[in-house]
C-alpha beads as a LAMMPS data file, in Angstrom:
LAMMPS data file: protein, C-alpha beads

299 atoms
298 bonds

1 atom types
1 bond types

-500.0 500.0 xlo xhi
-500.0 500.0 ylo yhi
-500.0 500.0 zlo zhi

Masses

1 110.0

Atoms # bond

1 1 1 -266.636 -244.613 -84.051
2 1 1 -269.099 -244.118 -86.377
3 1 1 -268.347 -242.256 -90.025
4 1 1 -270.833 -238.554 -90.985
5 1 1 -269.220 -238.905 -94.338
6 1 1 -269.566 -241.115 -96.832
7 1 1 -266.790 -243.925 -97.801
8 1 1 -266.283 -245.372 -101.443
9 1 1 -266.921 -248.501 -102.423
10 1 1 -264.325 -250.960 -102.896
11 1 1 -265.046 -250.678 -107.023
12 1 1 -264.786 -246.573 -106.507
13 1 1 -261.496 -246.617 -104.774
14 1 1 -260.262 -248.913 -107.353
15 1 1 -261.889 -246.837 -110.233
16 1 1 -264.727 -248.838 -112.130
17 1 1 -264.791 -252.529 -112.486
18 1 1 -262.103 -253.663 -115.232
19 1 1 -264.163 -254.662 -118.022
20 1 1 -266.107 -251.157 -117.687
21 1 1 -262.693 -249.127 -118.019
22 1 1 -261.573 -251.340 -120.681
23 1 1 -264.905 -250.245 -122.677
24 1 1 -264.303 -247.158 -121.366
25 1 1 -260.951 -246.983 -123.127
26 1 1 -262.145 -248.654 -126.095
27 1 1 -264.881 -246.068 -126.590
28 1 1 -262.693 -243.240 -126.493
29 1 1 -260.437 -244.578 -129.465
30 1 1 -263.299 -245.300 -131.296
31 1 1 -264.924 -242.304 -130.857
32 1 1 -261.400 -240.086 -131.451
33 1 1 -260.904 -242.126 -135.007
34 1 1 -264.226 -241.035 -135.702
35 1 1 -263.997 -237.811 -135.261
36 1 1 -261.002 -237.404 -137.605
37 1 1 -262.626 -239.404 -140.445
38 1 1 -260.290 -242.023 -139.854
39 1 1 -261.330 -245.627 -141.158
40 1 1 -259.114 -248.088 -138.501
41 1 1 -257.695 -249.674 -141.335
42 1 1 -256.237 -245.760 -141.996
43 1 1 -255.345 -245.829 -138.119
44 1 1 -253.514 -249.609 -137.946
45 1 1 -251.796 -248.070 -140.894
46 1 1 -250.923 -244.549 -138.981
47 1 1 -249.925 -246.660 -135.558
48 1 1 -248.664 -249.946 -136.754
49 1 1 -251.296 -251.781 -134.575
50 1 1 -253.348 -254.273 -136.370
51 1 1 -257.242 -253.891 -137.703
52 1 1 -258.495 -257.080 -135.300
53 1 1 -256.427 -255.660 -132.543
54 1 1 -257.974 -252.485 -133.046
55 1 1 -261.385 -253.821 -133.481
56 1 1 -261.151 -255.603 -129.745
57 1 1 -259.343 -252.645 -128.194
58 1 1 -262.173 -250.508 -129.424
59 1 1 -264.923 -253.530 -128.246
60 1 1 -263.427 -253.322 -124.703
61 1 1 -262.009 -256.699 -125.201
62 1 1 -258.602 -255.468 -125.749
63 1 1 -256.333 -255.049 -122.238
64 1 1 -253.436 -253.180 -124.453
65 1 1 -250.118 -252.234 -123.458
66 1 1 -248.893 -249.056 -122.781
67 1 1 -246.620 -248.705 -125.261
68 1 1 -249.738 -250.003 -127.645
69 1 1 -251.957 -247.104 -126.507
70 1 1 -248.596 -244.529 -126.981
71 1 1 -248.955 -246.206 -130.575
72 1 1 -252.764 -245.348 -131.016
73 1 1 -252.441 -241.989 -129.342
74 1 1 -249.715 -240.596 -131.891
75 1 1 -251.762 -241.733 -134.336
76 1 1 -255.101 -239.786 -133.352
77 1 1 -253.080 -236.757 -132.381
78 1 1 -253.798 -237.542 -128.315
79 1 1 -252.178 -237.427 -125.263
80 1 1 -252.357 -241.231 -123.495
81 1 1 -253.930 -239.592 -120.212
82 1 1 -256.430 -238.810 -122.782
83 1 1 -257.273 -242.572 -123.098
84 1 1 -256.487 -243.602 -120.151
85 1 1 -257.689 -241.291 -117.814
86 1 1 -260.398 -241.944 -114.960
87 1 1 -261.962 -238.709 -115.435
88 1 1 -265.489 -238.204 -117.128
89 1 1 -264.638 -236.774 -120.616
90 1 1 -263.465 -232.749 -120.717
91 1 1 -266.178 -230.418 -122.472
92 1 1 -264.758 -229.211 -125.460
93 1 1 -264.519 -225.806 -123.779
94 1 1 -262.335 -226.665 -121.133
95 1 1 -260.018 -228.813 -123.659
96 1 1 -259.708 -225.069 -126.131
97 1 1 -258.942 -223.544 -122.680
98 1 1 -256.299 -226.153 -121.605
99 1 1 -255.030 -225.763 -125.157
100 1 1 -254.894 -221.744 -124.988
101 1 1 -253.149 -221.987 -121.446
102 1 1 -250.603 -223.944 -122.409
103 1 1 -249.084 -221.590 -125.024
104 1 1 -248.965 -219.331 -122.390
105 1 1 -245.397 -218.400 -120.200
106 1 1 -245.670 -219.549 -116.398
107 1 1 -245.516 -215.338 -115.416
108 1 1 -248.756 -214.933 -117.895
109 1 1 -250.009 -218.757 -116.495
110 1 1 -249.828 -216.783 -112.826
111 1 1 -251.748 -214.381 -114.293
112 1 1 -254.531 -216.471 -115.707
113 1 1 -254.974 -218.190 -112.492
114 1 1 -255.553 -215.165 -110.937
115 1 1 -257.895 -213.406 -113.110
116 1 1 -259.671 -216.931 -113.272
117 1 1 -259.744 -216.673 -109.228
118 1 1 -260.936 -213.243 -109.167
119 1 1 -263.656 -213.651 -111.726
120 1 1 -265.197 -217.251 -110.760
121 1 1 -263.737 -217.442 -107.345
122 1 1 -266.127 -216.040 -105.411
123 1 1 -265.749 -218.442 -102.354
124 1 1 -263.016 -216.303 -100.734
125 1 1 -263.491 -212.893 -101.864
126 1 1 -264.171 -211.386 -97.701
127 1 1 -263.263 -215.072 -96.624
128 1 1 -262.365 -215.534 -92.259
129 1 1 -260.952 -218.495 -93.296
130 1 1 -257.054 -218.853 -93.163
131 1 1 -255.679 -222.086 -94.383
132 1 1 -251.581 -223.455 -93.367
133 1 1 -249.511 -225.355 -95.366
134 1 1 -246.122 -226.698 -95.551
135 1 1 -243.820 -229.361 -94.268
136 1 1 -244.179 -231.599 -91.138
137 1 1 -242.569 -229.583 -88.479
138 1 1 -243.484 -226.177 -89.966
139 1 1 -245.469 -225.765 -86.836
140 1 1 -248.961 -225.548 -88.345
141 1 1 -250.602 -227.183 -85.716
142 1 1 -248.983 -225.398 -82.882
143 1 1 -248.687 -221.928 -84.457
144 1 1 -252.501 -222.652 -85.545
145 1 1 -254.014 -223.552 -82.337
146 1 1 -252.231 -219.915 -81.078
147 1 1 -253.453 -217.982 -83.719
148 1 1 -256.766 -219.284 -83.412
149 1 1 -257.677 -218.498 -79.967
150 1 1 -255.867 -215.083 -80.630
151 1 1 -258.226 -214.443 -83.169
152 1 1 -261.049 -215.648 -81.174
153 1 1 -262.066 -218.391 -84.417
154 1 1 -262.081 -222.365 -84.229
155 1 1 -259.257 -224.393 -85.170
156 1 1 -259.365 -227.183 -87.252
157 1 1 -256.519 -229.525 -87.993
158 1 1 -257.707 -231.620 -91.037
159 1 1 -255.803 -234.619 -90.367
160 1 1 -258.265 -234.993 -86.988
161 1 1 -261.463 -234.739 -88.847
162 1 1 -260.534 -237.516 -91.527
163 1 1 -259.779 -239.440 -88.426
164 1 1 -262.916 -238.546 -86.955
165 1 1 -264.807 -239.299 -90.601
166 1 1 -263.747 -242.751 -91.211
167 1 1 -263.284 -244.079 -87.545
168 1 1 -259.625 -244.822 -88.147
169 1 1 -256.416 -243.096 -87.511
170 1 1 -254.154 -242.233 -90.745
171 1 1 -251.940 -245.274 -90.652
172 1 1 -254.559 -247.812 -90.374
173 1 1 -256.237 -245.834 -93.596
174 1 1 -253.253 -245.915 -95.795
175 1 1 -252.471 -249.502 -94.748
176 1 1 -255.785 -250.634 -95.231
177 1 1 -257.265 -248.550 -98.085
178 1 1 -254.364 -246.826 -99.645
179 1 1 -253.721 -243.027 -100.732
180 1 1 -256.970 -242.680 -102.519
181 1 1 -259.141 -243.594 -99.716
182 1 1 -256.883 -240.588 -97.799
183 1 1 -257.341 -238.185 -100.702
184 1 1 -261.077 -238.768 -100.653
185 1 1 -261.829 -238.433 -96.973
186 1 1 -259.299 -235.372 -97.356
187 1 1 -261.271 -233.661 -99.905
188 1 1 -264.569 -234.392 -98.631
189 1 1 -263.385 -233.162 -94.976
190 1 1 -261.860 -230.021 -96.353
191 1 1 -265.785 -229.237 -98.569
192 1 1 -267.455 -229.759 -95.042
193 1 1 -265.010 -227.226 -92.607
194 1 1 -265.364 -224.745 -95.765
195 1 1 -268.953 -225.031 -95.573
196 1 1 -269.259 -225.298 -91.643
197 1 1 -266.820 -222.049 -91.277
198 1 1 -266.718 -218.523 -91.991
199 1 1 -264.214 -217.919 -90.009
200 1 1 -261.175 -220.698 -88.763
201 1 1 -258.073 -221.757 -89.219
202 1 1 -257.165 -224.854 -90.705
203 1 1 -254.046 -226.728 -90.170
204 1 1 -253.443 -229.066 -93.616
205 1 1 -251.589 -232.417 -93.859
206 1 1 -248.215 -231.592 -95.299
207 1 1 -249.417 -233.487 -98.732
208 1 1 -252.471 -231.931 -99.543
209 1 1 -250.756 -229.494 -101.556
210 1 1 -249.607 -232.217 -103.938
211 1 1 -253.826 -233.013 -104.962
212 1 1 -254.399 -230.680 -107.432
213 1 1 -258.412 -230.626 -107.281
214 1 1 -258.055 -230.660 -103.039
215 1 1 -255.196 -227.548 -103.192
216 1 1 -257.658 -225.547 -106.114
217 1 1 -260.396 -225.805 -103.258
218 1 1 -258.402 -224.420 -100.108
219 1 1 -256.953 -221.820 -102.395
220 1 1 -260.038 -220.877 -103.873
221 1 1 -261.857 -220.726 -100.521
222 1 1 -259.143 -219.525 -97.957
223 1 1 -255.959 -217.255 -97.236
224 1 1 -253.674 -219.710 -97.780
225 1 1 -250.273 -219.109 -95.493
226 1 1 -246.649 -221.368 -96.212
227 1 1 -245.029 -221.898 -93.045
228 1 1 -241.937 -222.293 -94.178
229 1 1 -238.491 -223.173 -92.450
230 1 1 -234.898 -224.789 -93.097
231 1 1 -234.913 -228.967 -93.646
232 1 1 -232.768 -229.088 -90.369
233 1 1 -235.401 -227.264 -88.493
234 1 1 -238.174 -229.224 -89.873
235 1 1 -236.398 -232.887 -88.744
236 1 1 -235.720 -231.214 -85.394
237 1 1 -239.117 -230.127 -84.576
238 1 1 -240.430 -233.599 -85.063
239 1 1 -238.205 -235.022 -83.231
240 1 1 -238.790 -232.725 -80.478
241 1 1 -242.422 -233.791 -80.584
242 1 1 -241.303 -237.300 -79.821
243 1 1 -241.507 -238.568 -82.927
244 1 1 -238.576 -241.067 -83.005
245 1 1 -238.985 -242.707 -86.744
246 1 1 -237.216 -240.327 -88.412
247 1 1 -233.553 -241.645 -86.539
248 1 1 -234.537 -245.151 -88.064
249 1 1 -233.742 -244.407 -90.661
250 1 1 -230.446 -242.211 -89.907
251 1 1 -228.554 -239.875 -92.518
252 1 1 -230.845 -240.686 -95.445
253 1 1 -234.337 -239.450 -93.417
254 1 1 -232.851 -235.970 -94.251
255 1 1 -231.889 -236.689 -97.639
256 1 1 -235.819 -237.910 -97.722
257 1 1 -236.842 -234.671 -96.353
258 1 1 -234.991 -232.445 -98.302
259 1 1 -236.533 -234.305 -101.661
260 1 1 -239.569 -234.166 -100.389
261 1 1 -239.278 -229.995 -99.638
262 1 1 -237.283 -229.526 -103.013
263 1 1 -240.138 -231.209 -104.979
264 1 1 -243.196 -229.526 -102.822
265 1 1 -241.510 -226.100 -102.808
266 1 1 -243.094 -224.602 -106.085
267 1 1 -246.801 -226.107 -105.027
268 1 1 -246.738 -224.364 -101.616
269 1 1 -245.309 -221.411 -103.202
270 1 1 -248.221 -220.676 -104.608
271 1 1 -250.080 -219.845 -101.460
272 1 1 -251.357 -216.429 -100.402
273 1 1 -248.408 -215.363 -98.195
274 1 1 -245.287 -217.307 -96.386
275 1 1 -243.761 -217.067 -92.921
276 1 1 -240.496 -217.797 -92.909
277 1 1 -240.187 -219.115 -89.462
278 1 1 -236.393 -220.119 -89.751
279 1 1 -234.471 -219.141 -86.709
280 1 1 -237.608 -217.971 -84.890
281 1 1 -238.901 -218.528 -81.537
282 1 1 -242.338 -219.579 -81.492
283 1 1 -243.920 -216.473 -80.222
284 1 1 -241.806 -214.364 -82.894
285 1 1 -243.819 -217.168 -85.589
286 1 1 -247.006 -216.682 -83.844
287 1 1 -246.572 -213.050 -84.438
288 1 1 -245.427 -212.958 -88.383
289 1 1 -248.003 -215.431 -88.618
290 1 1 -250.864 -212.676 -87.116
291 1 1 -249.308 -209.632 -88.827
292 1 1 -249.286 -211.609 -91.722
293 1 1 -253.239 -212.413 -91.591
294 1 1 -253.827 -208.876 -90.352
295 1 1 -252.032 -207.348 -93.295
296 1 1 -254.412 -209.306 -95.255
297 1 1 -256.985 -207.841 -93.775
298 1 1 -255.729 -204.482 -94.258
299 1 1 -255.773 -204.622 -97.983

Bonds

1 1 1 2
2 1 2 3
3 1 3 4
4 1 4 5
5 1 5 6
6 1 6 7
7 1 7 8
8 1 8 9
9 1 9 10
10 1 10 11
11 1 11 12
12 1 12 13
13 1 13 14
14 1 14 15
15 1 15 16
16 1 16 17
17 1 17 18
18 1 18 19
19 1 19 20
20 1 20 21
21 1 21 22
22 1 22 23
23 1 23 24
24 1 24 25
25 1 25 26
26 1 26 27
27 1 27 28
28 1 28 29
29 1 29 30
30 1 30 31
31 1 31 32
32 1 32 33
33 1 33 34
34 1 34 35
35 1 35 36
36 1 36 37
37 1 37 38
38 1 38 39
39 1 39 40
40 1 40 41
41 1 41 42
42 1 42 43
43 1 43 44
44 1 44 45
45 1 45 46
46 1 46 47
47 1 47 48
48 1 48 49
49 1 49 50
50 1 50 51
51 1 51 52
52 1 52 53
53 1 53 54
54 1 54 55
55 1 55 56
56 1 56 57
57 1 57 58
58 1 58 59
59 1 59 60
60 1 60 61
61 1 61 62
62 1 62 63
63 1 63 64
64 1 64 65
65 1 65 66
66 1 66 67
67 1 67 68
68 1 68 69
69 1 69 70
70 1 70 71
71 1 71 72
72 1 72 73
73 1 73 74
74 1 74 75
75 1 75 76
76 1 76 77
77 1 77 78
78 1 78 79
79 1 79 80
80 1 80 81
81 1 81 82
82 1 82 83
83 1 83 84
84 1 84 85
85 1 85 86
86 1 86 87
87 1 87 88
88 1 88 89
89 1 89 90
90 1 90 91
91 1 91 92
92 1 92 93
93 1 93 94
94 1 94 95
95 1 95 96
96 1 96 97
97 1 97 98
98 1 98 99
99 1 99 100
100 1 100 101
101 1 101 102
102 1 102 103
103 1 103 104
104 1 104 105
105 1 105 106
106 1 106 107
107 1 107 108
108 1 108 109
109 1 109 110
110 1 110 111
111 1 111 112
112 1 112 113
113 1 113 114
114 1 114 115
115 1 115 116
116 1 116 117
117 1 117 118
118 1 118 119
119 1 119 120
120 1 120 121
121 1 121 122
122 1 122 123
123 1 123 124
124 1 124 125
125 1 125 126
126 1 126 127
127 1 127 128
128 1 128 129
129 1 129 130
130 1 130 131
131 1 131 132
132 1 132 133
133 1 133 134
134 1 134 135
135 1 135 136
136 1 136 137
137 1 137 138
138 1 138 139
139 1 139 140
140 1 140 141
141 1 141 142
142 1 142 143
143 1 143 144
144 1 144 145
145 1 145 146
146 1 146 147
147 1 147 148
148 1 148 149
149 1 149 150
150 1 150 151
151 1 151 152
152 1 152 153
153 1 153 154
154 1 154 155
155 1 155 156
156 1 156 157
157 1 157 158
158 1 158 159
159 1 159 160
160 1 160 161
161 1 161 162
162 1 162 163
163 1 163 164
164 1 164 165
165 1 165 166
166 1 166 167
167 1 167 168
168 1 168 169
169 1 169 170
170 1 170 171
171 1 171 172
172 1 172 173
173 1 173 174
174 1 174 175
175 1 175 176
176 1 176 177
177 1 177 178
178 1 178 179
179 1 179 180
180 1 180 181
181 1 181 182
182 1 182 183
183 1 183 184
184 1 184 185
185 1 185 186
186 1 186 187
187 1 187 188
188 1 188 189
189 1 189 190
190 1 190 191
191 1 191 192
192 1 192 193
193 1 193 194
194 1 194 195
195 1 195 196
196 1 196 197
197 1 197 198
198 1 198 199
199 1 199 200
200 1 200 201
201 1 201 202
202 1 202 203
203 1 203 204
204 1 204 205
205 1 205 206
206 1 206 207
207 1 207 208
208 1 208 209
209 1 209 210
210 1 210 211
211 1 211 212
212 1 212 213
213 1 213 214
214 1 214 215
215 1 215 216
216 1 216 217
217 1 217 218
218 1 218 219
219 1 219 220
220 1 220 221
221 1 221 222
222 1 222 223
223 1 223 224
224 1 224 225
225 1 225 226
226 1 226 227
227 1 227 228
228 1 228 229
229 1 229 230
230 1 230 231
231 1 231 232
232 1 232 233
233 1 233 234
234 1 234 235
235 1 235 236
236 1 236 237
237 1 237 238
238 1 238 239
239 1 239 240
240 1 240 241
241 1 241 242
242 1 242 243
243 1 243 244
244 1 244 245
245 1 245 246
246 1 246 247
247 1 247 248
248 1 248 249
249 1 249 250
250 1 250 251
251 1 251 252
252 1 252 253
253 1 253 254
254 1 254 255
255 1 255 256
256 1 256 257
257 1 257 258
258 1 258 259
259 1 259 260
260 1 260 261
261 1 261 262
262 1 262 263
263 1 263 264
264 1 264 265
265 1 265 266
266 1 266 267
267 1 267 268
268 1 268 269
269 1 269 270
270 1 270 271
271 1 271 272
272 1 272 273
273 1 273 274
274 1 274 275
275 1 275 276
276 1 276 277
277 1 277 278
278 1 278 279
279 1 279 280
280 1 280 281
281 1 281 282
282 1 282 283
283 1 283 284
284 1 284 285
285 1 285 286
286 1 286 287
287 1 287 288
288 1 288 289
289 1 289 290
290 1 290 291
291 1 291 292
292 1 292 293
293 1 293 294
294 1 294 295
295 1 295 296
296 1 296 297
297 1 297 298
298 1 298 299
């Protein structure tokens, strides 16, 4: 099957080549010392690492520990991510911003995100597009494909179209390529149904909530819904789909699940709207679901 989106190289999926993060690295120490008019005989002195060590970590020559770059960040007044990160640089603007948000309280932090939405987000101001999330066996494909053709819009399930992208079905991309490669095609798939549709609804892999950049995007550009249930419900719904993998691994798959839902709950809580579809059969879900997204509408 052939691929309409592009794949990374083997050096993108990795991040750069190791002597260009190393530089990378080094750069971004030398450039914070400058900055505070530190001389690195000041900074060995401020983080107990030595001038020549400093002097090759700053070169790129110098593969340094963790705990080394904890050292060198304390000193310069930096966060490690700040060193270590991937990620082009921050403008100086966004950095103040970060700084300002983070005095704020997670009610006023709501807030901001939503007056940040409202003001730059035009995307889904009048947006057809409604967007599911939650746990395998929250029914998103099921309840989707209903609501869908009730609506009288496509259906997409995103899962299918990175399966359809790179040729390969999910396990043989995670086994092969690893999580990146997934959160790539994800991403990528996600930018092309947003700007393919005006109106659909999307069924979302039960992760993509946990890719900050990828859930921005989907809540940015569509009504976002939870479909939400009980752990119990969730394990028995996949089972009843046939999917047997879950009794392989006997009590502690639950205990797995329930971790997993504990840990997701506060990232799909911050969708547009949840349907609690605990005790429900699935035409009472497919109907929350539609008043739901007609409600919506209303407003």
């Amino acid at each position: 099957m052939r691929s309409d989106i592009a794949t990374p190289t083997a050096d993108a999926r990795r991040g750069d080549a190791p002597n260009a993060y190393l530089k990378r690295v080094g750069e971004r120490v030398r450039v914070g010392r400058a900055r505070r008019g530190m001389s690195r005989k000041v900074l060995s002195q401020a983080s107990g690492v030595s001038e020549r060590y400093l002097a090759e970590l700053e070169r790129g020559a110098g593969n340094a520990s963790l705990l080394v770059l904890r050292q060198v960040a304390d000193a310069l007044g930096l966060e490690v991510a700040e060193l270590v990160s991937d990620a082009p640089d921050r403008p100086i603007d966004l950095t103040l911003a970060l700084y300002q948000l983070e005095r704020l309280s997670p009610t006023e932090l709501a807030e901001a995100r939503r007056l940040i939405a409202r003001r730059f987000g035009n995307a889904k101001a009048g947006s057809g597009r409604v967007a599911l999330v939650g746990l395998r066996g929250a029914g998103k494909t099921t309840l989707g494909e209903r609501a869908a053709q009730a609506l009288g819009v496509p259906f997409v399930e995103l899962d299918r179209e990175v399966e359809r992208a790179s040729g390969m079905e999910l396990s043989e991309i995670f086994a092969t390529h690893g999580q990146a490669m997934y959160r790539h095609l994800e991403r990528q798939c996600l930018e092309t149904v947003i700007a393919r549709f005006d109106r659909v609804v999307i069924a979302t892999g039960g992760s993509l909530v946990t890719d900050p950049a990828t859930y921005d995007l989907l809540l940015s550009s569509c009504f976002v819904v939870w479909l939400s249930a009980a752990p119990h419900e969730h394990m028995g719904r996949v089972l009843a789909q046939g999917d047997l993998r879950p009794m392989a691994e006997g009590p502690q798959a639950m205990e797995d699940l329930k971790a997993i839902l504990e840990s997701r709950t506060a990232l799909y809580a911050k969708a547009d709207a949840e349907v609690a579809t605990s005790g429900m059969t699935e035409a009472e879900a497919l109907a929350a679901l539609l008043g739901t997204i007609e409600s919506r509408r209303a407003d």
